[in-house]
N, C-alpha and C positions, 0 to 999 in steps of 0.2 A: 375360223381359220384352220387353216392344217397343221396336224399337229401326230407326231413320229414319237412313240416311247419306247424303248429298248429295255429290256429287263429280261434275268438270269444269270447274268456275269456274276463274279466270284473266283473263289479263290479251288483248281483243282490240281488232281496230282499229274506228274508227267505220267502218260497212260489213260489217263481219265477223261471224263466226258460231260459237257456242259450242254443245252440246249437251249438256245438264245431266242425271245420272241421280241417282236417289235409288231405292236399295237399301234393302230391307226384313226384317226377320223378328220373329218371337217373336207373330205375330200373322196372322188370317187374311187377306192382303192383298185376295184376291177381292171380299170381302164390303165393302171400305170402299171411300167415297170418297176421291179423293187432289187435293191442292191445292200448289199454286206461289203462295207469296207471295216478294213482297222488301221489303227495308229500306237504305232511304238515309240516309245521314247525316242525324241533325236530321230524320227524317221518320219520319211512323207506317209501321208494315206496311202492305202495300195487297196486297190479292190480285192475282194474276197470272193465273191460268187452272186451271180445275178440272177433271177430270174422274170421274164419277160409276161405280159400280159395272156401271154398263151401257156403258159405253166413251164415254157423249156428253160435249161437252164445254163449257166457256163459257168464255169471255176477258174480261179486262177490257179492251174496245175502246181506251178513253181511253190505257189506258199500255203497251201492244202492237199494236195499229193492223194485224191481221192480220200478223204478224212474227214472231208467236213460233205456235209446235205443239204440243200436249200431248199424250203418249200411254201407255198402260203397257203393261207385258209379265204378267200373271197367272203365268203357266208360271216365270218369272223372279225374282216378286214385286220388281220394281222400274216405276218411274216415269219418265218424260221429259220434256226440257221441249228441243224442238228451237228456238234463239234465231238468227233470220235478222237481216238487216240492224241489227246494233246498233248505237245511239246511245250518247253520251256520261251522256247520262238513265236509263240501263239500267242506270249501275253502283251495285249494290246489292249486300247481305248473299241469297241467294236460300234461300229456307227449303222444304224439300216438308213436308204437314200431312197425316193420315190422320183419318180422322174418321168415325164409326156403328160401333157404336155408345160406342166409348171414343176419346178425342182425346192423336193426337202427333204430337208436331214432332221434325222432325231440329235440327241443330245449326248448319244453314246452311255455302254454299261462299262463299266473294268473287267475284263479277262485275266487272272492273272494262276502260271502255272509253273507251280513249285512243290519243290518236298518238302 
């Protein structure tokens, strides 16, 4: 079965830089899209940045402001999510999503960003 692990999360300073990966298998990674959401206390998920079976990619400008980088490895079957300059508003539950044409979630790592 499919199966999404997220690891890297931790504990970094405001300014600081974490790189998230989410490991994959039981499923053709190539063939799917793969997505970064996060979840904050008392807040819905909100997408973080996508990228598509063709390697392209989209952010959610609003809550990454060109700060974070998304990328995979095919050869690896894992996902990245390189997180530049963090803010205090960054810390979030962070979930990678796979999706086409069946949908799943990992289990999410803890982001959290403090002094």
């Amino acid at each position: 079965q499919a199966r999404l692990v997220e690891s890297g999360g931790g504990l970094a300073q405001p300014g600081g830089s974490l790189r998230l990966s989410c490991a994959t298998s039981g499923f053709t990674f190539s063939i799917y899209h793969m997505s970064w959401y996060r979840q904050a206390p008392g807040k819905e998920r909100e997408l973080v940045a996508k990228i598509d079976n063709s390697a392209r990619t989209t952010y959610n400008d609003d809550a990454v402001k060109g700060r974070f980088i998304v990328s995979r490895d095919d050869s690896r079957n894992t996902m990245y999510l390189q997180m530049n300059n963090l803010k205090p508003e960054d810390t979030a539950v962070y979930y990678c999503k796979a999706e086409w044409p069946s949908i799943y979630w990992g289990q999410g790592t803890q982001v959290t960003v403090s002094s």
